[in-house]
C-alpha atoms as one frame of an Amber mdcrd trajectory, in Angstrom:
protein
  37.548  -5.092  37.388  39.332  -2.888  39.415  42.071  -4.583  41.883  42.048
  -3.622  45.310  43.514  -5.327  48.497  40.814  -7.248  50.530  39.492  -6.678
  54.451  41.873  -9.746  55.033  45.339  -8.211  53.953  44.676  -4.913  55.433
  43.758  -6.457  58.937  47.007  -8.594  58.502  48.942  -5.385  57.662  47.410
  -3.762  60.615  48.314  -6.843  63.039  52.160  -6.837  61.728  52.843  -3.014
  61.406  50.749  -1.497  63.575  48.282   1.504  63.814  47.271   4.396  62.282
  49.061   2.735  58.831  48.991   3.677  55.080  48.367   1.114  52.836  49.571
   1.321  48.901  48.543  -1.072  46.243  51.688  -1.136  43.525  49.198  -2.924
  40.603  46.326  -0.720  41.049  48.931   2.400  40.613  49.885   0.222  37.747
  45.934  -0.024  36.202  45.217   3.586  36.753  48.644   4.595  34.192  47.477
   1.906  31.900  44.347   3.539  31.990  45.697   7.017  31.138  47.840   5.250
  28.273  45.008   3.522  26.925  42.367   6.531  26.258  45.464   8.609  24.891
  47.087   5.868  22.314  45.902   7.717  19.409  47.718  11.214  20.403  51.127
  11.588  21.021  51.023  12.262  24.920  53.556  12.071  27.784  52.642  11.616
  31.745  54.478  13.141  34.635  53.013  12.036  37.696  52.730  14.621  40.348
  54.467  13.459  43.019  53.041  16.059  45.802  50.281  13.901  46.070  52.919
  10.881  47.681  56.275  11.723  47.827  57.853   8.334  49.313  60.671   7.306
  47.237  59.528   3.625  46.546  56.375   4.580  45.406  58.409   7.273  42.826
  60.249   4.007  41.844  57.281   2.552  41.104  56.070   5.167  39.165  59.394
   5.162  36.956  59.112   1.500  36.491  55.906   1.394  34.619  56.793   3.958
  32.581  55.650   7.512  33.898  57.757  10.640  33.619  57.495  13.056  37.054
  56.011  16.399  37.719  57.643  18.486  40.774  56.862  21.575  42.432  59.780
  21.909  44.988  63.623  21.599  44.426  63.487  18.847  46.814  60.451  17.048
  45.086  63.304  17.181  41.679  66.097  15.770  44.092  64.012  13.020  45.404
  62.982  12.282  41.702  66.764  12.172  41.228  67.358  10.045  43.749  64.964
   7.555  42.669  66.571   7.545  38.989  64.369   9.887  36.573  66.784  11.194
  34.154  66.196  14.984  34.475  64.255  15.467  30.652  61.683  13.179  32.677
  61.268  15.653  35.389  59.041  18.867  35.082  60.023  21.386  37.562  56.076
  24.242  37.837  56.917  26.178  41.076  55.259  28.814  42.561  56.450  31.910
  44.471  59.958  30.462  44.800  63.131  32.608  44.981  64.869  32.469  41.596
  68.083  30.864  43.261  65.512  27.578  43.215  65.053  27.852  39.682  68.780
  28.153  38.854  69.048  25.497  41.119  66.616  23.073  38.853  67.951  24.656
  35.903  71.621  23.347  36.735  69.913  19.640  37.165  68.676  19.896  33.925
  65.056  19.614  34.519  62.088  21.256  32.924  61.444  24.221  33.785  58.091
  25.945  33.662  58.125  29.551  34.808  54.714  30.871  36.027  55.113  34.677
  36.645  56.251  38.021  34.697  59.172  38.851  37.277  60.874  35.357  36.984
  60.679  34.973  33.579  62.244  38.552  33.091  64.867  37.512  35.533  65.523
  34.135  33.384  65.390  35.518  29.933  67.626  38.694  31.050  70.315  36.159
  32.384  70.188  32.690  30.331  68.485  33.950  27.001  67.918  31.037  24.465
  70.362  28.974  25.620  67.898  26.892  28.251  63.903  26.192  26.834  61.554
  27.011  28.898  57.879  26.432  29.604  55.332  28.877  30.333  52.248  28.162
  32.603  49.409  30.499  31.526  46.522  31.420  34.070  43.194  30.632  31.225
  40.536  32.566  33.397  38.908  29.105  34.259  36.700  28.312  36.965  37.311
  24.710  37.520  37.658  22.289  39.877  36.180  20.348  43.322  35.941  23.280
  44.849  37.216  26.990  45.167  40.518  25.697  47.193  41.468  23.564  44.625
  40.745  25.513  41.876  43.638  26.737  40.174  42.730  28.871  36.743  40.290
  31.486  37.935  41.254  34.928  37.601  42.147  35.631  41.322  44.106  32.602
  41.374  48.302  33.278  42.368  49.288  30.347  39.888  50.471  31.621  36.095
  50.565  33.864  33.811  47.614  35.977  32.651  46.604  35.380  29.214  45.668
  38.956  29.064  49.692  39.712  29.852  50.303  37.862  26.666  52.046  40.990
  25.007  54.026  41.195  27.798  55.448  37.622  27.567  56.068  38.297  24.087
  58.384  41.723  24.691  60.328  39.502  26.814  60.555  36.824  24.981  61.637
  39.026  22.074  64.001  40.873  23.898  65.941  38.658  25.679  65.462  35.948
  22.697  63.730  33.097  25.334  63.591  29.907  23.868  59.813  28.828  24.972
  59.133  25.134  24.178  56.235  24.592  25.860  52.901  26.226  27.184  51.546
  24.913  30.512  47.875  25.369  31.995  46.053  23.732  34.967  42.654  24.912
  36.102  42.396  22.737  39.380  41.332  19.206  40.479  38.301  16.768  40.420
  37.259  18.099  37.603  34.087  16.043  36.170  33.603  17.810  32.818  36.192
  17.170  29.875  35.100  19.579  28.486  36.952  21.866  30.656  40.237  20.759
  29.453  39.018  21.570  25.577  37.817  24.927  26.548  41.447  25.513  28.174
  43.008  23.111  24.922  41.244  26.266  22.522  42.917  29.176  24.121  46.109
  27.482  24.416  46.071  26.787  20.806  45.056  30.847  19.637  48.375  31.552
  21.908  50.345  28.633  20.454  50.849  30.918  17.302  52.627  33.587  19.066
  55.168  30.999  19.959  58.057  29.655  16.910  59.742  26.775  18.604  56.699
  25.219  20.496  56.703  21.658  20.991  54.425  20.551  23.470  50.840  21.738
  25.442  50.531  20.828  28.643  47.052  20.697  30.232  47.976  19.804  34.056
  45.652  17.011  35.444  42.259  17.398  37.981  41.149  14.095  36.761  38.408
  13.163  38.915  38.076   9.612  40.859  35.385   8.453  42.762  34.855   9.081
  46.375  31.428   7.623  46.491  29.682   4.804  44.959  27.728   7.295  43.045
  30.450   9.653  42.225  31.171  11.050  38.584  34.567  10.435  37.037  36.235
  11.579  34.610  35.922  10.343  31.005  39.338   9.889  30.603  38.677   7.762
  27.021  36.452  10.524  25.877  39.111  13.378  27.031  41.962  11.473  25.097
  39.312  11.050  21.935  38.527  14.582  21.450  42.115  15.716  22.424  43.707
  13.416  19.891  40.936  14.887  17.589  41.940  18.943  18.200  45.381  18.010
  18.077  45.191  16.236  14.929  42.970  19.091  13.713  45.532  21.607  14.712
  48.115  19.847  12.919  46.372  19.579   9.805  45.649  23.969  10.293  48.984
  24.662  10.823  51.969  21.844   9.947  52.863  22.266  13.341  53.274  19.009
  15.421  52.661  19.298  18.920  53.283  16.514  22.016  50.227  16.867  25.048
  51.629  16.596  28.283  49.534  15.511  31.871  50.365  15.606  35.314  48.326
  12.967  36.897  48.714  12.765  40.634  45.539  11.460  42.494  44.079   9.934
  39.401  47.359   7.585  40.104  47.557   6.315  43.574  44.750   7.741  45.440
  42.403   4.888  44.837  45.512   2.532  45.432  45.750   3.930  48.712  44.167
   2.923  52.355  44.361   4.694  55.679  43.542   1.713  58.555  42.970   2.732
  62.177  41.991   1.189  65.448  39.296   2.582  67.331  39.944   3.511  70.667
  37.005   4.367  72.061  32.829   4.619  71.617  31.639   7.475  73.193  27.893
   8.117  73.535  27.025  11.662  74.351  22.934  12.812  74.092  23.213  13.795
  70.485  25.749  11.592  69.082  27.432   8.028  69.351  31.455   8.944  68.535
  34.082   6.549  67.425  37.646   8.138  68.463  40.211   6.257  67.059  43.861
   6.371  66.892  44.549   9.115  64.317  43.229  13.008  63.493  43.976  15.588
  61.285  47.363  15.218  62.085  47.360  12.202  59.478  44.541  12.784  56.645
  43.479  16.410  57.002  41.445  15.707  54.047  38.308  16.116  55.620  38.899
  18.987  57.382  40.419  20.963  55.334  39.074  20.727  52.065  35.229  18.614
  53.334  36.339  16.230  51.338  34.741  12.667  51.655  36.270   8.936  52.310
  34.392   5.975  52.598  34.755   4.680  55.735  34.350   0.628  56.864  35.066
  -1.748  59.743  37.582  -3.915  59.204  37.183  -6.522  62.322  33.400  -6.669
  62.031  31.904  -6.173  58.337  29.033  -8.405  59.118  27.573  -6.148  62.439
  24.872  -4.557  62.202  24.840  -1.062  61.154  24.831   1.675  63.243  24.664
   5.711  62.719  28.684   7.119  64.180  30.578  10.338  64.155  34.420   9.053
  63.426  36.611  11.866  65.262  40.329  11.954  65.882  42.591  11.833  68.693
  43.759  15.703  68.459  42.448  18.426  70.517  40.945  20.063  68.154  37.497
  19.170  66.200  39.121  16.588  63.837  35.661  15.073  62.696  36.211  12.459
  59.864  32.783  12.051  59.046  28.991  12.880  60.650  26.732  10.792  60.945
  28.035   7.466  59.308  26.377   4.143  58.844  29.275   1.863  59.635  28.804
  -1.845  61.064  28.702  -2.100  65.027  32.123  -0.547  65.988  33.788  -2.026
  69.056  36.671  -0.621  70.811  39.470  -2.015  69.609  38.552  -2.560  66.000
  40.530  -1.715  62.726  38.465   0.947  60.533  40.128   1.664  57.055  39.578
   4.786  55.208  39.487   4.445  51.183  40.826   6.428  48.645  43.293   7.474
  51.041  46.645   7.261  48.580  46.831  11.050  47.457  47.377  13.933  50.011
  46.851  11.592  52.857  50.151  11.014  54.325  51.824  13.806  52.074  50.007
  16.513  54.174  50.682  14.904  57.769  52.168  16.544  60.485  53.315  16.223
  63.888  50.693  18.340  65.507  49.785  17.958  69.047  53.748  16.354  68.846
  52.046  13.375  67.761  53.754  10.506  65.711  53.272  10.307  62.108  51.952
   6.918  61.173  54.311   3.855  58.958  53.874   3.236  55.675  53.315  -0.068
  53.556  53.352  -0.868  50.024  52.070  -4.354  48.774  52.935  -5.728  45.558
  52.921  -8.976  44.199  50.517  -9.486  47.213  53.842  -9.467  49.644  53.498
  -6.275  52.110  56.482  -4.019  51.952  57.206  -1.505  55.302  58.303   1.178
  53.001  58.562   4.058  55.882  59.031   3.067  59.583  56.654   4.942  61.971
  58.339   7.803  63.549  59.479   7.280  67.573  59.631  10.379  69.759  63.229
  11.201  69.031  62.709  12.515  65.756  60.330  14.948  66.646  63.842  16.451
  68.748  66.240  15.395  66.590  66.499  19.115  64.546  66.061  20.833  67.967
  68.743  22.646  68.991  68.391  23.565  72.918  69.567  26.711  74.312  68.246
  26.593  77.534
């Protein structure tokens, strides 16, 4: 059974630190790795947690602790991982549309690199040849993923490397003599299907040939979780059969032995993570009974953004009856959570908590509307940590510079 933090703790979190407040849940970060470890025993696989999806160096800590390896797409994601004490072989550096003085930059670290365009790899071949590996991230032309904005391997997408450039890759490979250890795809997120990841697994392999010193595949992530009680996952124990299966079938085919690599994010800690509010006010109008609370897009812009779902409950009364509410924000824009939601009997006052709220929750907040951005908690061992103090109105002027 899954372990998850009960109404109790989170309205005791809420009482100590304060509202809006995130919510992290070290040991079920801990069962979702397991998890991944688990279904992939029988393959020789490596996991770099992408760390976009929740930054916050404890958390990154964490991560290390139980044994994960870190996936970064800024130079400042690959300091932070620093900071937090991944040696740089267990940090994978996949930017996009940076200047090249970023790459040198991770390059001098002595991360992994993966290099996802023509002009950059030209650039790093011209001036560093073979004496730094390389990965290359490959754009497979698949449609995959949640939806469109989080679909990463479709042919107008801006992220890798066309297969169809492949002679291109290989003239500057060849000319420059590139040391390329490792081939990189990611086709987007939620992705329900595994078979997905075998379709991209195939091509990866026909290009694999072209490609002497190869030692590992890397298929990204997009494992799915569950949003709703009725939501599909993914088959992460079937996934890791059939890839141990083409993997050992590729071996056998060519002599070559070849590590998979993953970059779970959300399959990590969104399900370890919960978003708890305080409603601030029921608002009838002719149409619609609203529940503003003490948050908006400013905080989980989620919903907005990408229409994505969270499950939604009252924390202070779980046993009132249930009643039909629009959850909105306090911004000034139309920062609807969710239409049209049975919840039980919300009073003013009461602590709501949104679920699945541990990926791309706090990591996309801002300060918009110069709004505070909320605190940050992580329990483990069933003691609650303040792992981020909530922001006061003198940081949002403490990089001002005034000139009038």
């Amino acid at each position: 059974m899954s372990q998850q933090l009960s109404k109790e703790q989170l309205v005791g979190i809420a009482n100590e630190f304060g509202t809006p407040v995130y919510v992290y849940h070290a040991e079920r970060i801990a069962e979702q790795y397991n998890k991944l470890k688990t279904a992939f025993s029988t393959c020789d696989a490596k996991f770099f947690y992408a760390c976009k999806s929740l930054t916050n160096i404890n958390i990154l800590k964490w991560v290390k602790e139980i044994g994960a390896s870190l996936d970064c797409v800024s130079i400042y994601e690959v300091k932070l991982g620093l900071k937090a004490g991944f040696a740089p072989k267990e940090i994978l550096y996949t930017p996009n549309c940076v200047d090249f003085e970023e790459i040198e930059a991770a390059k001098d670290l002595g991360v992994n690199l993966n290099i996802d365009n023509i002009s950059t790899l030209e650039q790093f071949g011209n001036k560093y040849g073979s004496s730094y590996p390389v990965c290359i991230r490959l754009n497979p032309h698949i449609m995959a993923g949640g939806n469109y904005k989080i679909s990463t391997g479709h042919v107008d997408s801006k992220f890798g490397i066309s297969i169809h450039q492949l002679r291109h890759i290989e003239r500057i490979v060849k000319t420059t003599k590139l040391h390329v250890n490792g081939l990189h795809m990611h086709t987007g997120s939620e992705i329900k299907d595994v078979n997905v990841f075998l379709q991209g697994l195939e091509v990866m392999f026909e290009i694999a040939t072209h490609f002497n010193e190869l030692q590992f595949i890397d298929l990204g992530s997009g494992f799915k979780v569950s949003y709703q009680t009725d939501d599909t996952e993914t088959d992460v124990n079937a996934l890791g059969e059939k890839v141990a299966e083409a993997f050992a079938a590729y071996e056998k085919e060519t002599g070559r032995k070849l590590q998979v690599w993953f970059e779970p994010g959300k399959y990590l800690v969104s399900e370890a993570g919960y978003f708890v509010v305080k409603a601030n006010v029921i608002k009838q109008t002719t149409a619609t009974v609203f529940v503003g609370v003490n948050s908006g897009f400013n905080h989980l812009i989620r919903p907005m953004f990408y229409e994505s779902y969270h499950r939604i409950e009252n924390l202070s009364n779980d046993k009132g009856a249930e009643r039909i509410y629009t959850v909105v924000g306090n911004i000034c824009e139309t920062d609807t959570f969710a239409w049209d939601r049975k919840i039980n009997e919300v009073r003013e006052g009461d602590y709501l908590v949104f679920y699945n709220a541990g990926a791309y929750g706090f990591e996309m907040s801002s300060n918009f509307n110069s709004r505070l951005k909320p605190a940050e908690v992580l329990v483990k061992d069933g003691k609650a940590h303040l792992i981020r103090a909530r922001d006061v109105f003198e940081d949002l002027l403490r990089n001002q510079v005034e000139v009038l």
